[in-house]
N, C-alpha and C positions, 0 to 999 in steps of 0.2 A: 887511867889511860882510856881514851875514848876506842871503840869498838865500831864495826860498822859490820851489817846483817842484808840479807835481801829480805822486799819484801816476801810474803808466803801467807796461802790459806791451805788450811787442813779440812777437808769434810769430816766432820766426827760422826757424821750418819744420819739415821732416824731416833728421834728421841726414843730409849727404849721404854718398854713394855710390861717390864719385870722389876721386881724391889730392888735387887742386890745390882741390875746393872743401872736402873735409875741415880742410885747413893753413890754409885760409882761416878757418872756424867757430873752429876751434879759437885763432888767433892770437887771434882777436877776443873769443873770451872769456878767453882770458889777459892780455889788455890792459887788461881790467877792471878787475883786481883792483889793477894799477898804473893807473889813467887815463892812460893810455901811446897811446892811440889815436888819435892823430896821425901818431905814428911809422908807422902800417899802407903799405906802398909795396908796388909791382907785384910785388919780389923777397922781400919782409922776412919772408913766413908759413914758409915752407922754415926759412928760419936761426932766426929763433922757436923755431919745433918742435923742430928738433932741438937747440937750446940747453935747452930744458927737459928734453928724454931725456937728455942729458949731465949735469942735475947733479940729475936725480931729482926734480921734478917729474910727477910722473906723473899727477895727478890732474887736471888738467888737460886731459889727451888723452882724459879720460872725456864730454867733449863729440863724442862721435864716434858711428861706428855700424858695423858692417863686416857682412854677412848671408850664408853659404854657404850653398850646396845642397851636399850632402856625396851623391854616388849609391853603391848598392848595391856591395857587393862589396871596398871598402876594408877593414874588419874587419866582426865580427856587429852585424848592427844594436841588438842587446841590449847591446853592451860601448861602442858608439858614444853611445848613449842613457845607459848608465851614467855613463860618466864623464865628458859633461858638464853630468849630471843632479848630481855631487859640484860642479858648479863654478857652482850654479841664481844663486847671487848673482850672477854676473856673467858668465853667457848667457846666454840665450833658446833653449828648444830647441823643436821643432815637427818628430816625423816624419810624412812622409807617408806613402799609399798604397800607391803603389810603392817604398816599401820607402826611400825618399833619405831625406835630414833637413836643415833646414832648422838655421843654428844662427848664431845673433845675439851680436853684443860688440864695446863700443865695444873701440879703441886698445889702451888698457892691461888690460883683459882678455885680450886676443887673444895680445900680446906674454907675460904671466907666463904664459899657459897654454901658448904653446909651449915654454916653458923648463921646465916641470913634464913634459908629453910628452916631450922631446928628455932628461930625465934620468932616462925610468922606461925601465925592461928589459925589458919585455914586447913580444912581437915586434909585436902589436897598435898598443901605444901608438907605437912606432917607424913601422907605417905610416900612423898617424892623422899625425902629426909631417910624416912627408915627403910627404904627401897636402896639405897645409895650407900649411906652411910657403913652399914655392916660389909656390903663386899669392897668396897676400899679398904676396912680394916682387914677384908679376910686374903686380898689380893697384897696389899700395902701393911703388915700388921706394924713395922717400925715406924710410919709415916699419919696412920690415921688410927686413933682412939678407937678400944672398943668400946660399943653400943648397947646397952637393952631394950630389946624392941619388944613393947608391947602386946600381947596377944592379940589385940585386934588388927596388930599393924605384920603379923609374922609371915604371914604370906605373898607379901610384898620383894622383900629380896630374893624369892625365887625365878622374879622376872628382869633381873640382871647381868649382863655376862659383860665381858673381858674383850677387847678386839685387839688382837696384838699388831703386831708392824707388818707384818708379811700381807694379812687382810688390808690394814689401812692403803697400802699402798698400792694394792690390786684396786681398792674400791676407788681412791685418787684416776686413777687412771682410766677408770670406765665413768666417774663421774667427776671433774675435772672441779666441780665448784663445792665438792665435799669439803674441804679442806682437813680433814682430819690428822693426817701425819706432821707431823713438828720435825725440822731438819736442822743440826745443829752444826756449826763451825767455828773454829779456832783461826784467827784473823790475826798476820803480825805485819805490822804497819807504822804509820808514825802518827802523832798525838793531833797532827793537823787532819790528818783522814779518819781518826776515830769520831772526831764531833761530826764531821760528815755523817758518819753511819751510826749514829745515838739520833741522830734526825728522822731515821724512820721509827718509829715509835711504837706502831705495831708490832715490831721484834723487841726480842729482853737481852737485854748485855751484862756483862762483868768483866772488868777491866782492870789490865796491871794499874797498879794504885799508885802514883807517886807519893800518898801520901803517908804510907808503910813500908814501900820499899825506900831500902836506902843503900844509893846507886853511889855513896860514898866505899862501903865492903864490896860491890861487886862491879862495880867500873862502869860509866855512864855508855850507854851501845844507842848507835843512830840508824837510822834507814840509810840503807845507800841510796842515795839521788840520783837516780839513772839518766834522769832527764838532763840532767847538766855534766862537764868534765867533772871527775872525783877530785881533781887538785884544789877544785872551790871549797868543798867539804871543807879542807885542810883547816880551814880558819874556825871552825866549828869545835877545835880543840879545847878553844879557850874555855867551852862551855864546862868542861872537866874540870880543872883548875880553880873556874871561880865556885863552883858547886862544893868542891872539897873544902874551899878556903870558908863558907858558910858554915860548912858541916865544922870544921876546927873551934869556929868561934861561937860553938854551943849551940846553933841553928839546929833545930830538928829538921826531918827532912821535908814535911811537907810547907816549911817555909823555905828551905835549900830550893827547893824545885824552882820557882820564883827564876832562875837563871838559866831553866833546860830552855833549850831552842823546841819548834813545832816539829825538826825532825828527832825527838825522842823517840824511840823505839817504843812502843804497846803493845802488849799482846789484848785481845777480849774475842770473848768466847761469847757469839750473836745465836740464837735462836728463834724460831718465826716458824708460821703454817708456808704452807704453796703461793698464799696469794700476798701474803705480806712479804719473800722472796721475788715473785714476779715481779711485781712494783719496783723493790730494787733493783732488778736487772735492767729493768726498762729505762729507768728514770738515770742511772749510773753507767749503762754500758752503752753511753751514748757521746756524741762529738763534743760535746758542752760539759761532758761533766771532768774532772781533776783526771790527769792520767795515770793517776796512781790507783784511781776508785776507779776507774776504766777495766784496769786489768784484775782488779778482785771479782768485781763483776763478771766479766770474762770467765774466770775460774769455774764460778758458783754458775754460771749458767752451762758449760762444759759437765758439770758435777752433776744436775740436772738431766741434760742429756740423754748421759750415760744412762741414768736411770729411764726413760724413755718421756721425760717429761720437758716440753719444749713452749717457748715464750712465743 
């Protein structure tokens, strides 16, 4: 029996700061993508996580956030700037004043960039590596490998710290092009407005999966169409029926799908910095764009707001 829902955005927050509530976000939008979210127990985010590292899931961990203060004297602040000015898609850099720098990336950024440092030869990249390396595992020990750092390189991690959420969002705000906080939301919508917002690319997705769920056990649900009378819907039934009639005749589900109309209901779970958000509010909360992505827009710039950060 066909189902109908309104649309809804959920702010889930700032990406957090800490191991046990990172495993947590991140579970939670990997279960998305399976509607698996029952399964979520006191223990389950750890073995999650690390079952998706294990068979290359990576993108996934891109719901995350990790923020260093990198201080002076590790390598030249020009080579520190540089190279992970080559890697601007996936950190955020912001030096400061005195000289430290500031340097942003969820999960699987963090992880390929130390495998890229840990296999260059420059004495430089080698002490960015074991600068880095040991307090991710000493901040993250479920998520990043320990390290032996060589004696000449031990003095290195003692010029690394932690910038949790509360900082990030203080310094967001008195520097507006830091970009440092990552802001994450739960988006339920219809499968024609999610290729919409998989178009911003700067932000990371995970999305209910038609191709594991199977909407033949729990009943095919659609967006309500506000834009039109609901009595048009009516005929959208049929989409039930022939999808069941698939699923009877051995069809798995990611071929059943094949008959869901674009108002399938999705849920995905979007994450992005400040300025990869701006852009979608501007570009989305405007006359031209779909009135469905209109009023998500709307939401998320309201969410915004509130927090005292305005477009």
């Amino acid at each position: 029996m066909v189902q109908f829902v309104k649309q809804s955005v959920e702010a889930l927050g700032i990406a957090p700061a800490d191991e046990k509530s990172a495993l947590l976000m991140i579970e939670k939008a990997g279960r998305t993508a399976y509607k698996s979210e029952e399964r979520i127990t006191e223990g389950s985010a750890l073995k999650f996580v690390s079952h998706l590292k294990s068979v290359g899931h990576l993108s996934v961990l891109e719901h995350s956030n990790i923020v260093l203060q990198l201080s002076r004297g590790i390598a030249g602040e020009a080579f520190i700037y540089g190279t992970f000015k080559k890697r601007a898609a996936y950190h955020a850099i912001w030096p400061l004043e005195d000289r430290s720098t500031f340097i942003a990336g969820n999960i699987r950024a963090w992880l390929e960039t130390l495998d890229k440092l840990n296999a260059a030869a420059r004495w430089a990249s080698k002490a960015l590596y074991y600068a880095i390396a040991p307090k991710l595992n000493e901040y993250f020990p479920a998520l990043f490998q320990a390290v032996e750092v060589p004696v000449d390189f031990q003095w290195v991690s003692r010029k690394v710290d932690l910038c949790n959420e509360a900082d990030q969002i203080r310094f967001l705000k008195t520097h507006g092009e830091s970009d440092l906080p990552a802001f994450v939301f739960r988006i339920t919508t219809d499968r024609g407005i999610t290729h919409e917002i998989v178009r911003h690319r700067v932000l990371s997705f995970t999305q209910e999966s038609t191709r594991y769920v199977n909407y033949g056990n729990r009943g095919v649900t659609l967006i309500l169409p506000e834009e039109y009378d609901y009595g048009i819907s009516a005929t959208l039934k049929d989409a039930d029926a022939a999808y069941g009639n698939m699923l009877y005749h051995g069809l798995r589900p990611q071929i059943a799908r094949d008959v869901l109309p674009n108002l399938l209901k999705a849920e995905i779970v979007v994450s992005g910095r400040w300025s990869g958000w701006k852009h979608f509010i501007e570009l989305r909360d405007s006359s031209g764009a779909h009135p469905r992505i209109q009023k998500i827009a709307r939401a998320i710039r309201e969410y915004f707001e509130e927090l005292g950060l305005t477009i």
